[in-house]
Structure formats: C-alpha cells, structure tokens
TORPA-4810 file (N, C-alpha, C, O; in nm, 3 decimals):
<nodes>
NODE_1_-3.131_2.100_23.315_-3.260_2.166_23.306_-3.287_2.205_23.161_-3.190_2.234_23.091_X
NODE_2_-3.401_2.210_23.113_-3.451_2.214_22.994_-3.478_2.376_22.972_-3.600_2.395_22.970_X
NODE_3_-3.420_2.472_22.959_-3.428_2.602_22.947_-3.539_2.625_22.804_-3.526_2.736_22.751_X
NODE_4_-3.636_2.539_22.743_-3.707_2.558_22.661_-3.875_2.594_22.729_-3.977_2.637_22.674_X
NODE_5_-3.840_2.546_22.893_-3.988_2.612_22.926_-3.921_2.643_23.044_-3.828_2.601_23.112_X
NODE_6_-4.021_2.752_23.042_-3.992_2.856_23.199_-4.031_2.834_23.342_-3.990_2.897_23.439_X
NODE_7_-4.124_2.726_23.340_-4.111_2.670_23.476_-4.143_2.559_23.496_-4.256_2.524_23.533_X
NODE_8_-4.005_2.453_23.465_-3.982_2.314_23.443_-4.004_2.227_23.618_-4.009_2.106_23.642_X
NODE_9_-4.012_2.352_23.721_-4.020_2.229_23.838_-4.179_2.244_23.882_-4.233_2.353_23.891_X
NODE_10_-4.255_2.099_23.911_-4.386_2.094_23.971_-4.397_2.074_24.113_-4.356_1.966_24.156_X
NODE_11_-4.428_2.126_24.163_-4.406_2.110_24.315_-4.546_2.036_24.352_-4.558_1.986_24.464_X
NODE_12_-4.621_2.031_24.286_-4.755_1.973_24.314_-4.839_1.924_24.208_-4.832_1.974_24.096_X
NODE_13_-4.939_1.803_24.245_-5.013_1.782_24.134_-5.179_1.820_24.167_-5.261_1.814_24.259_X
NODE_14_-5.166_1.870_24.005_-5.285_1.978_23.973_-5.416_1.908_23.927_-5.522_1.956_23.887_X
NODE_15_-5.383_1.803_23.942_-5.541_1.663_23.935_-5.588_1.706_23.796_-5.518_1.783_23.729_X
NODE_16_-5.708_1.657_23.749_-5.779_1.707_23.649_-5.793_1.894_23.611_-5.811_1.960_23.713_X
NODE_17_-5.789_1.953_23.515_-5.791_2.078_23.509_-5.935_2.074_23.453_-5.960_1.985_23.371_X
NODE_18_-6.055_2.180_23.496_-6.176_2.221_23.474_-6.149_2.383_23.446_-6.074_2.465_23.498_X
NODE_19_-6.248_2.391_23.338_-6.252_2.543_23.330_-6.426_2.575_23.283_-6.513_2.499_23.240_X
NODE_20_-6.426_2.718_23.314_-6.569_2.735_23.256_-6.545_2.857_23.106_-6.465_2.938_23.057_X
NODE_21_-6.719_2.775_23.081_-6.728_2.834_22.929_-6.700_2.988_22.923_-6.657_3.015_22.811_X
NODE_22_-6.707_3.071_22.983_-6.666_3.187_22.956_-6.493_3.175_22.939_-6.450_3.232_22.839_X
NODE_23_-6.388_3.106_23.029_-6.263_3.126_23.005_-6.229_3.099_22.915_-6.135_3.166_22.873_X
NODE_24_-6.285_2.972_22.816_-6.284_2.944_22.708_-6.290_3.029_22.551_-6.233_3.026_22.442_X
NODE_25_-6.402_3.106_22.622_-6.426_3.200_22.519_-6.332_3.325_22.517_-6.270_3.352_22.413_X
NODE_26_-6.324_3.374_22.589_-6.185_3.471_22.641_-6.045_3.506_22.691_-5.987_3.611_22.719_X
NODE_27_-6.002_3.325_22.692_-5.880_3.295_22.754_-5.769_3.209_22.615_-5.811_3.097_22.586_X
NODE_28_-5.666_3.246_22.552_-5.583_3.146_22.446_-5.546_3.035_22.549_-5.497_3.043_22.662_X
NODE_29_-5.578_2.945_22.485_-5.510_2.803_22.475_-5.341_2.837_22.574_-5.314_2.776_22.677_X
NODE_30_-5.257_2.936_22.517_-5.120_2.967_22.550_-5.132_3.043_22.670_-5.035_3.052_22.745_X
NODE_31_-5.276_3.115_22.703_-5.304_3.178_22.848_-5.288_3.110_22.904_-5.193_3.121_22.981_X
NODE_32_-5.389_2.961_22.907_-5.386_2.883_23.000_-5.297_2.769_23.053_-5.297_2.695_23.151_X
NODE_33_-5.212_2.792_22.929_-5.092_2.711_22.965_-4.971_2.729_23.084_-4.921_2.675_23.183_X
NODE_34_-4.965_2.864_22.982_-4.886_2.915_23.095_-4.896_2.971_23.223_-4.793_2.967_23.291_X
NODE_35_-5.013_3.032_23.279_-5.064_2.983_23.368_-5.050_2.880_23.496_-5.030_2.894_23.617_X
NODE_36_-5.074_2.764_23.403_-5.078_2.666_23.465_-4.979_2.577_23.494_-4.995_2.479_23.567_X
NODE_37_-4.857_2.611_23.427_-4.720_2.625_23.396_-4.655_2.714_23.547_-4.582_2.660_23.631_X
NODE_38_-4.693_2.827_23.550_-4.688_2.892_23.656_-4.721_2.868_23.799_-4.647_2.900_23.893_X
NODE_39_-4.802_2.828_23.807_-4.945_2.809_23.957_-4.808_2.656_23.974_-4.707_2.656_24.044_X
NODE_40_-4.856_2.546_23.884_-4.734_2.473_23.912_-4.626_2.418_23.950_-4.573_2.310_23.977_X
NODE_41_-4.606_2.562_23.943_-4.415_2.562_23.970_-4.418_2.696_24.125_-4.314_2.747_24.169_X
NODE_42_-4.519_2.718_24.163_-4.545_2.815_24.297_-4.536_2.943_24.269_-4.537_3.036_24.350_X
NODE_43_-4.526_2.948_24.143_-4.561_3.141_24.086_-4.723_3.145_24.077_-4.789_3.087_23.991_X
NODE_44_-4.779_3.232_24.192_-4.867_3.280_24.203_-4.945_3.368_24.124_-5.064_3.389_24.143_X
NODE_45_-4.878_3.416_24.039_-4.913_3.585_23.978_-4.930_3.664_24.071_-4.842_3.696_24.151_X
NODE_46_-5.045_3.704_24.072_-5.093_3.827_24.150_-5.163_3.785_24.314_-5.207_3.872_24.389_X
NODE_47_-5.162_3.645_24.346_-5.230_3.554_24.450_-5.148_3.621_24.553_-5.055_3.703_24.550_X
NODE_48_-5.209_3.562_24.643_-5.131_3.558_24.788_-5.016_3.446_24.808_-5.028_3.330_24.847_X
NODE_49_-4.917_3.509_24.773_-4.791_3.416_24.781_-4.776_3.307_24.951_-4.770_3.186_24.973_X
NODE_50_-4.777_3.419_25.031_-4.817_3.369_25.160_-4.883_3.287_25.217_-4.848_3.199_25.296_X
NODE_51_-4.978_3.313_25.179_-5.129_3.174_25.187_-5.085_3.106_25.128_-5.065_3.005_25.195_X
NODE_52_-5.038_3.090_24.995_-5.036_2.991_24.883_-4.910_2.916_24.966_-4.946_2.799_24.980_X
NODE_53_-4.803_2.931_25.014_-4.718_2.886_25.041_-4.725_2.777_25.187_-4.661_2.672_25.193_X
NODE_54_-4.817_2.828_25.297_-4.847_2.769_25.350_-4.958_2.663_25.348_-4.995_2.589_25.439_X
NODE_55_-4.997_2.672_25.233_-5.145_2.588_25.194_-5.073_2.456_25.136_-5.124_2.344_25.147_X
NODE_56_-4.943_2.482_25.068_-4.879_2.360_25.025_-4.832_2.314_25.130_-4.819_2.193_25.117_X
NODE_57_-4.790_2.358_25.256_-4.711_2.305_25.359_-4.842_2.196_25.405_-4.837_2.074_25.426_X
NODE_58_-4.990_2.316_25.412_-5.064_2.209_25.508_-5.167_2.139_25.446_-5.243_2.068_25.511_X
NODE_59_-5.177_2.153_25.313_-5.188_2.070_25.176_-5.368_2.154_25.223_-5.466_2.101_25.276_X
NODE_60_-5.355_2.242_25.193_-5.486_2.350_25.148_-5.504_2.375_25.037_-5.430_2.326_24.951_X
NODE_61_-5.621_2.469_25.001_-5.639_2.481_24.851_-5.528_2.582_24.782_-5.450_2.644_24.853_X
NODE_62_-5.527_2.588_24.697_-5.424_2.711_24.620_-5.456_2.793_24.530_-5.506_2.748_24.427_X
NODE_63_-5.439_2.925_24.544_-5.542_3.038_24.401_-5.457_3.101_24.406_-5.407_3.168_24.497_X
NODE_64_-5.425_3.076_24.268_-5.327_3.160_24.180_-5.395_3.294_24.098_-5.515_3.270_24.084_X
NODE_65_-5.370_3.388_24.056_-5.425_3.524_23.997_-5.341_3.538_23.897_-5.224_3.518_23.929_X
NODE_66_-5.366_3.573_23.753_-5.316_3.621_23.625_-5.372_3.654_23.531_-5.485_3.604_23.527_X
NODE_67_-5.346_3.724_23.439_-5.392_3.809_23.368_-5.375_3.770_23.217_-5.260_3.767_23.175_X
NODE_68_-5.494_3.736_23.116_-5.433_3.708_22.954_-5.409_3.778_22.934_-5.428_3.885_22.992_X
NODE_69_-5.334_3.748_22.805_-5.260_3.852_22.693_-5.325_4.016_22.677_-5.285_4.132_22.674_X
NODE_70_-5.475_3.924_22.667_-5.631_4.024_22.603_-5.628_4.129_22.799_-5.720_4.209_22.815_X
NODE_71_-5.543_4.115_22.895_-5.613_4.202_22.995_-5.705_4.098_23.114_-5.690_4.101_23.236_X
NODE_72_-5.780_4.028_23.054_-5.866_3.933_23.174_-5.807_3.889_23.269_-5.706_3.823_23.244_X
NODE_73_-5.845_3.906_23.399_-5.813_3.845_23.509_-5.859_3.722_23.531_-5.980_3.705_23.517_X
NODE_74_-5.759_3.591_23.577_-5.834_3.504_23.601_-5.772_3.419_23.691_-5.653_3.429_23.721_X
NODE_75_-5.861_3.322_23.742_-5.800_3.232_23.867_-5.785_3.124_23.838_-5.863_3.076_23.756_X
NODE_76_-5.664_3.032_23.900_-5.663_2.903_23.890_-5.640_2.852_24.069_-5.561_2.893_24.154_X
NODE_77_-5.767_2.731_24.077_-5.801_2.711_24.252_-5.790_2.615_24.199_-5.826_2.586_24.085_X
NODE_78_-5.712_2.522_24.315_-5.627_2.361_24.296_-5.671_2.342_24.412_-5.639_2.413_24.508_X
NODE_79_-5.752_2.241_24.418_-5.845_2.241_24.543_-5.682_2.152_24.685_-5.560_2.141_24.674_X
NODE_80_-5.777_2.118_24.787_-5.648_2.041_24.893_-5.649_1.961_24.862_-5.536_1.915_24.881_X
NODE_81_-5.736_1.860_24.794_-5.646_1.662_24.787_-5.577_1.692_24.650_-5.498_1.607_24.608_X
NODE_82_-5.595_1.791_24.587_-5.520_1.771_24.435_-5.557_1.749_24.354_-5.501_1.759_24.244_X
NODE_83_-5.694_1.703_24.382_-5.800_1.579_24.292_-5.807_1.677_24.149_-5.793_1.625_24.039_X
NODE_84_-5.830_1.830_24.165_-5.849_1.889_24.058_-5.852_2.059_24.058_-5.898_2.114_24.158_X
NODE_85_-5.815_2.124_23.972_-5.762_2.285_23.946_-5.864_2.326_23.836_-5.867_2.288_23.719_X
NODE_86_-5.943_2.408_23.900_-6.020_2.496_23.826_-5.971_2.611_23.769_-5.881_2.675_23.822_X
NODE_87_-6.028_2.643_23.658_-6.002_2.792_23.625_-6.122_2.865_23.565_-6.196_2.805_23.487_X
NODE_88_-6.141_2.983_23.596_-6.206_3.077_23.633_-6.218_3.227_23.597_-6.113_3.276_23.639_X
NODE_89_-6.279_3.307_23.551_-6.325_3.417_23.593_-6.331_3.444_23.765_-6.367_3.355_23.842_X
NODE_90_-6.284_3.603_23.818_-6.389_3.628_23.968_-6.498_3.652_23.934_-6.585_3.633_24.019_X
NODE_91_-6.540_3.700_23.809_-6.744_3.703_23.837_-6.811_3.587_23.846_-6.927_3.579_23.885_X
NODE_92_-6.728_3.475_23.806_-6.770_3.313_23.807_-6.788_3.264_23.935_-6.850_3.160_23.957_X
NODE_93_-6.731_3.341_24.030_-6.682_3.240_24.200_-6.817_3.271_24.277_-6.834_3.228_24.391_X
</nodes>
C-alpha cells in the first residue's frame, strides 16, 4: 500500500466529476480532492454512512458531506449508474 495518500482503495467509480461555479469560487483545488479521495474510498464525512452503504450494495445514489479548509459545507452526489459525481453547495440543491 502506498501510505503517500490516505485513501488509496476505490470501491466505486465516480464517472465524470461536475461542479458548480460557486464551489469553484469557494472550494481549493486540495478541498476537492480530498474529498473526493474520501467519498471514494466510502468515507462519508458528515453523510449518512448507512444509506451510503446500502446504496453501494443496491447501486443507488451516494452523498457524501464535508467541510473546506475555509468552513463551507459541501456535497459530493455520485449519481446510481456512476455515469457522474457532482459537487455542490446545499443552497445549490
């Protein structure tokens, strides 16, 4: 295992990643990495671990919850075919 990143296993694929112009403006590059790094590997942040866990079993959508550096809350929703993972603001949804 490559102990140079913190969550080296993918349990799923995250299709195209979309984000909107506000996360852009308020989210680092290294927010969203890791993040997405996270959601990834089945660390939820602040999501519903529960849901999230059974949504991979029955290949449902997945929303992950975390927070940038700066404080912002934000979501990453990996829809059910995989096709693609948004990220988000909640005033955006």
């Amino acid at each position: 295992m490559d102990n140079t990143q913190p969550y080296p296993i993918a349990r799923f694929k995250i299709g195209r990643i979309v984000s909107t112009p506000q996360v852009m403006e308020r989210l680092t590059r290294a927010d969203i990495s890791l993040a997405l790094g996270r959601h990834q590997s089945d660390d939820w942040g602040e999501g519903d671990t529960q849901a999230n866990e059974l949504a991979l079993v029955e290949k449902r959508r997945l929303w992950s919850v975390f927070r940038a550096a700066n404080g912002t809350t934000f979501w990453l929703i990996t829809e059910a075919n995989r096709s693609y993972t948004t990220i988000l603001l909640p005033s955006e949804y």
